[in-house]
C-alpha positions in Angstrom: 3.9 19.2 -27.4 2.2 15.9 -28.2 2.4 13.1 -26.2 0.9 9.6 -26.2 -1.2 8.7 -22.7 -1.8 5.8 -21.3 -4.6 6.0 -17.8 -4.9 3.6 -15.0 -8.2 2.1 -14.0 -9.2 3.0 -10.5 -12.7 3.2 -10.5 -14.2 6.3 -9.5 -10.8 7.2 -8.5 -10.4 8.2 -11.6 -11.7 11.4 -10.9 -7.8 12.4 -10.0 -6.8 11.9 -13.5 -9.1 14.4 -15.1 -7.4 16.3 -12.6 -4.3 15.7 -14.3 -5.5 16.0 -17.4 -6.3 19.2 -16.8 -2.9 20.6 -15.8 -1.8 18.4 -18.7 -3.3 20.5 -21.2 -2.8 23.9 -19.6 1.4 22.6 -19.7 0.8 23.1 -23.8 0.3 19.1 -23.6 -1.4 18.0 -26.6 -3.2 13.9 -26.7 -1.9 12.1 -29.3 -2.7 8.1 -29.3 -4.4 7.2 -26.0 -5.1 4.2 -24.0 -6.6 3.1 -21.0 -7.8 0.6 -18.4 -11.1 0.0 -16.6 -12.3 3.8 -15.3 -8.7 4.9 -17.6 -10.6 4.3 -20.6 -13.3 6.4 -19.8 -10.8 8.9 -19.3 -9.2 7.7 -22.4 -12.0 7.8 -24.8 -13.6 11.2 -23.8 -10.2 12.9 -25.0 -10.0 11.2 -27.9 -13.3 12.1 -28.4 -12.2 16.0 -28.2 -13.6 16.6 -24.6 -10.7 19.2 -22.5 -9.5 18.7 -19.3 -12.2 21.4 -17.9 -15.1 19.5 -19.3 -14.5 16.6 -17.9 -14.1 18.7 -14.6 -17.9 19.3 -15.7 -19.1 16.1 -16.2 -17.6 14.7 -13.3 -19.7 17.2 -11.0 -22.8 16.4 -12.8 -22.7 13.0 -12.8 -24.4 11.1 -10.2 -21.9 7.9 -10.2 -24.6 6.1 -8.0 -27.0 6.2 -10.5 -24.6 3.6 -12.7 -25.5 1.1 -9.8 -28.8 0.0 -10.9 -30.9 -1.9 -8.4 -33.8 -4.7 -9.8 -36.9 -6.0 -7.4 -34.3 -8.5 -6.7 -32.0 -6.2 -4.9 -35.0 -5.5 -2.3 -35.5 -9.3 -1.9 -33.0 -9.1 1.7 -30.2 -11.6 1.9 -31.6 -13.6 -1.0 -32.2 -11.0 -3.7 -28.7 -10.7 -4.7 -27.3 -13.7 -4.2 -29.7 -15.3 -7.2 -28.7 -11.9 -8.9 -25.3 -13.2 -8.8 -25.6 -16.2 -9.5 -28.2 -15.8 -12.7 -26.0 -12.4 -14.0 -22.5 -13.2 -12.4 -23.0 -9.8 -11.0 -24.5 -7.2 -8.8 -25.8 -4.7 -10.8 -25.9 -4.2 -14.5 -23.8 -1.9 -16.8 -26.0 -0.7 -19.0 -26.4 2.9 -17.4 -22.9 3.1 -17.4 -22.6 2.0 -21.3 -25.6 4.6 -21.8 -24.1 7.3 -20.0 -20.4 6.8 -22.1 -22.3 6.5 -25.3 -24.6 9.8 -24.9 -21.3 11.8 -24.2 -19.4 10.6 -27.2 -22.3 10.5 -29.5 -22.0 14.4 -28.5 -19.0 14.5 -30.3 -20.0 12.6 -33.2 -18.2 9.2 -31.8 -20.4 6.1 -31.7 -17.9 3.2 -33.3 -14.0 2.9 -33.1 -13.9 4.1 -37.0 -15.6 7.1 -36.2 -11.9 7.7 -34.7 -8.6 8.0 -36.5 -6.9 4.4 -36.7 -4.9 3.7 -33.8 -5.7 6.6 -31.4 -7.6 4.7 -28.9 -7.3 1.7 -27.2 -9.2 0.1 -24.4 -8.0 -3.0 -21.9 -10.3 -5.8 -21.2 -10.4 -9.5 -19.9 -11.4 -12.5 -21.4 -11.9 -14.5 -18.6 -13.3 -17.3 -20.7 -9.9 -17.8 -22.3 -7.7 -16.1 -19.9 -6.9 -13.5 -22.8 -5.8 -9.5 -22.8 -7.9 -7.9 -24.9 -6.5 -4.7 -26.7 -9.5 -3.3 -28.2 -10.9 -2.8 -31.1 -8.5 -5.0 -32.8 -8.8 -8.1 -30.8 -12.6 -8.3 -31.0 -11.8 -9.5 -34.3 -10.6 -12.8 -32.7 -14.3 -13.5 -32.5 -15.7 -12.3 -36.2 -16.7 -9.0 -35.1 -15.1 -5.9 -37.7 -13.1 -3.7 -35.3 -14.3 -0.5 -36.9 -18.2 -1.1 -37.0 -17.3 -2.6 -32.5 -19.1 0.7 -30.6 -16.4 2.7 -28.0 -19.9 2.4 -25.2 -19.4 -1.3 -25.2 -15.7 -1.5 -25.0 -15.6 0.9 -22.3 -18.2 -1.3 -20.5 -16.6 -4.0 -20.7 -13.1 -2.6 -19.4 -14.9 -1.5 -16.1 -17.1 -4.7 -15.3 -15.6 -5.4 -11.9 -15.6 -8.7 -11.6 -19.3 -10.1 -9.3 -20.0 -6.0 -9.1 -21.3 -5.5 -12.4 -22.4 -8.0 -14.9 -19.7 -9.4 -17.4 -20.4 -8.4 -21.2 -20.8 -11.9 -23.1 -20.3 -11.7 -26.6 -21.1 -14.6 -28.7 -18.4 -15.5 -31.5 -19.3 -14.8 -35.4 -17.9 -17.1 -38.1 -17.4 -16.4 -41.6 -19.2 -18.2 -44.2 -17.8 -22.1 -44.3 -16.1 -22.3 -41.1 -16.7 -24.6 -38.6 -18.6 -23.6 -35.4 -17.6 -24.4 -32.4 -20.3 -26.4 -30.2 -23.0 -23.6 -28.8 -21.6 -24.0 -25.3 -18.1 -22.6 -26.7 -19.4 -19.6 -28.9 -19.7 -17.5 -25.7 -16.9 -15.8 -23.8 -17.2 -13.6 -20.9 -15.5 -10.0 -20.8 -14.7 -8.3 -17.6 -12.9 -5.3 -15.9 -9.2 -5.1 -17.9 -7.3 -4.4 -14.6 -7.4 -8.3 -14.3 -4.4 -8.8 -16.6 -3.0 -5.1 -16.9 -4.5 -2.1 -15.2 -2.2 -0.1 -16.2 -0.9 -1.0 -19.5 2.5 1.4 -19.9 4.2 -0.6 -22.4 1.0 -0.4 -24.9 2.9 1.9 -27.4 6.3 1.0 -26.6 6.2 -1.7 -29.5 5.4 1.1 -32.1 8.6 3.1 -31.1 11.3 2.8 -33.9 14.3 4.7 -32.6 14.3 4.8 -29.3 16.3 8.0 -29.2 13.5 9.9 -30.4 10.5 8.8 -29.3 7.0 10.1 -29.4 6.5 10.4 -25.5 4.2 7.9 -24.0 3.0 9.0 -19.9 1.4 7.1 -17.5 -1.5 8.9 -15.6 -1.1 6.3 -12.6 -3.4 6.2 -9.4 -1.3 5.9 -6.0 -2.4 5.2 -2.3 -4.7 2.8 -0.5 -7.7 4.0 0.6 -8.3 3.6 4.8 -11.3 2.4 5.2 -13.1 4.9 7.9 -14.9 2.2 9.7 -14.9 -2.1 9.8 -17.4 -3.5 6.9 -20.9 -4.3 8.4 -21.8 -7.5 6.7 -24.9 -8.7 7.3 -26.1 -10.2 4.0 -24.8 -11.3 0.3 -25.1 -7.6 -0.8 -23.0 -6.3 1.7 -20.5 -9.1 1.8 -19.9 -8.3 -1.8 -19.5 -4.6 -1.7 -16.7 -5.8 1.5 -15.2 -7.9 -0.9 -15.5 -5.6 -4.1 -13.6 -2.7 -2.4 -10.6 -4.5 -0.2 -9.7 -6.5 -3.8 -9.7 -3.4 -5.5 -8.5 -1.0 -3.1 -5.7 -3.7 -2.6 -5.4 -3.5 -6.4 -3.3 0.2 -6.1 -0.8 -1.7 -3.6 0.9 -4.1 -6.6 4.2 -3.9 -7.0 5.2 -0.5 -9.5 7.7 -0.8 -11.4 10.3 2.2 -10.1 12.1 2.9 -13.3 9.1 4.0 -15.3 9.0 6.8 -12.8 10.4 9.8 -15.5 7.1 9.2 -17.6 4.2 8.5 -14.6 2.2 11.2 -12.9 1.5 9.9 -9.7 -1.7 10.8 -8.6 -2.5 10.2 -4.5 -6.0 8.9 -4.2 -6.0 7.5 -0.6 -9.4 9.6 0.3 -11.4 7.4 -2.3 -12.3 4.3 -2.5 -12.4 2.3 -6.0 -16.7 1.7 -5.6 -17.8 4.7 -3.6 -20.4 5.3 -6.0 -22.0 7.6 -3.6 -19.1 9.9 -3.8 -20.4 13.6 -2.7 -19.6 16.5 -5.3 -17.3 18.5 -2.9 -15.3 15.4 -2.7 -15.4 14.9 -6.2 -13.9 17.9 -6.4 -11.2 18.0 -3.8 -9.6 14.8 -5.7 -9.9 16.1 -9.0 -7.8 19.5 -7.6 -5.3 16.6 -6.2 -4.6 15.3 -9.5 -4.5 19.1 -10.8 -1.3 19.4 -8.5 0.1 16.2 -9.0 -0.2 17.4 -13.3 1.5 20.2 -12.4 4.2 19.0 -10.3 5.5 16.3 -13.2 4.8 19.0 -16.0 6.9 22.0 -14.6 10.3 19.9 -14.7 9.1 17.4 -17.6 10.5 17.9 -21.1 11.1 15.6 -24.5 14.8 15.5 -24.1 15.5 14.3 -20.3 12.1 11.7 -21.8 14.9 10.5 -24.5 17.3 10.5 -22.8 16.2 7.6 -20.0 14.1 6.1 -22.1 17.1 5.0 -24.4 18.2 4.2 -21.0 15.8 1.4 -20.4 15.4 0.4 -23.6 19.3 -0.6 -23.4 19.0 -2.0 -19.6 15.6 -3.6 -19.6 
């Protein structure tokens, strides 16, 4: 059966909806068009990219998500260090390794740009914060002169996780064609962060493509659930602590937004409570219980889903909005 999929951001939370993924796929589940937000399009992108469920089980062990935080001889400067880092980059720590580390694995597939893809299979969530404007890429980059094919998947995927202060925004510069007017230099830069600003978890992103709602090409939600307890009071004693405070209560908070009840038939809920959006240092055996919680929360929605209770309420709620 093929469905389209549409994954939350969470940061390394996200390690859940490989999980799901996984059960997903061993349901008969086939990815059609796919979609995603923040750590989502990670997700996103390494299916549509032809990785399984069980290799992305592999990846995730192997990966050392710490090493994505970068540190610069500012960062050892105390109190001081990061502050001017912040205020130079407008964040903590660069994304480049992360960028690196996407574009390796789908290189490894033969993936560098979105036309390497079919045309419409993926799309990533980002935030013009310059503008105030969603970002559904790659077709919106062409809003700023830049051909949506040639745009790279790395850089989209970097900027749909630059949490906002924690890692550096992606500025892009706007192209114009030959005789058009340029804007004046100060304008001809706009600053892209973390999607989950404006929609983190963008449900209704294929919904527009549906012609008869009666028979729909399913579109599920994998969807992060539960607010992490912190396990002890934040020590702050510096700008590089007070950050990382304020980087994971505003994104921890994040999962506590209102949810929308009636999408309910098409989500996979998976519980995440034990993780928190930026623990980076996240140990492997705990990498591994969360992804086995997102295994069962795949299973549980798979062994009672099927196409025609999906048609069935979604021509509900197309009728009763």
């Amino acid at each position: 059966m093929e469905v389209n999929a549409v994954f939350q951001g969470g940061g390394v939370k996200a390690i859940g909806l490989a999980g799901a993924v996984c059960a997903a796929q061993k349901h008969g589940i086939a990815f059609g068009r796919l979609a995603g937000t923040s750590s989502g399009s990670i997700i996103a992108s390494l299916l549509a990219a032809g990785y399984t469920g069980e290799e992305l089980k592999e990846i995730i062990l192997r990966t050392p998500f710490s090493h994505f935080l970068k540190q610069t001889a500012l960062h050892r400067v105390r109190w001081l260090g990061p502050a001017v880092r912040l205020y130079v980059k407008k964040g903590l720590y660069s994304g480049e390794r992360l960028e690196a580390w996407a574009a390796g694995l789908l290189a490894a597939r033969g993936i560098v740009r979105f036309g390497d893809l079919p045309k419409g299979k993926l799309q990533i969530i980002a935030s013009d914060i310059s503008t105030g404007r969603l970002l559904v890429l790659p077709d919106d980059i062409a809003k700023y002169g830049i051909e949506p094919d040639r745009f790279t998947v790395a850089r989209a995927i970097r900027m749909s996780t630059s949490i906002p202060f924690f890692f550096d925004p992606v500025i892009l510069r706007k192209r114009y064609r030959n005789g058009e007017k340029a804007e004046p230099f100060r304008d001809q830069f706009v600053y892209v962060v973390d999607g989950g600003i404006l929609s983190n978890f963008p449900l209704w992103l294929f919904d527009q493509d549906t012609k008869d709602p009666t028979d729909p090409v399913p579109t599920l939600g994998f969807q992060l659930v539960g607010r992490a307890e912190p396990p002890a009071p934040h020590r702050i004693v510096g700008p590089l602590t007070m950050f990382r405070a304020l980087f994971g209560t505003m994104m921890d908070a994040h999962d506590e937004r209102y949810i929308d009840e009636s999408q309910g038939f098409r989500t996979i809920k998976i519980p995440s409570a034990q993780v928190h959006t930026t623990e980076f240092s996240i140990s492997p055996e705990k990498s591994e219980e969360l992804f086995e919680v997102g295994v069962e929360a795949g299973n549980k929605f798979f062994r009672t889903f099927t196409v025609q209770r999906y048609a069935k309420l979604y021509a509900q709620r197309v009728k009763n909005p």
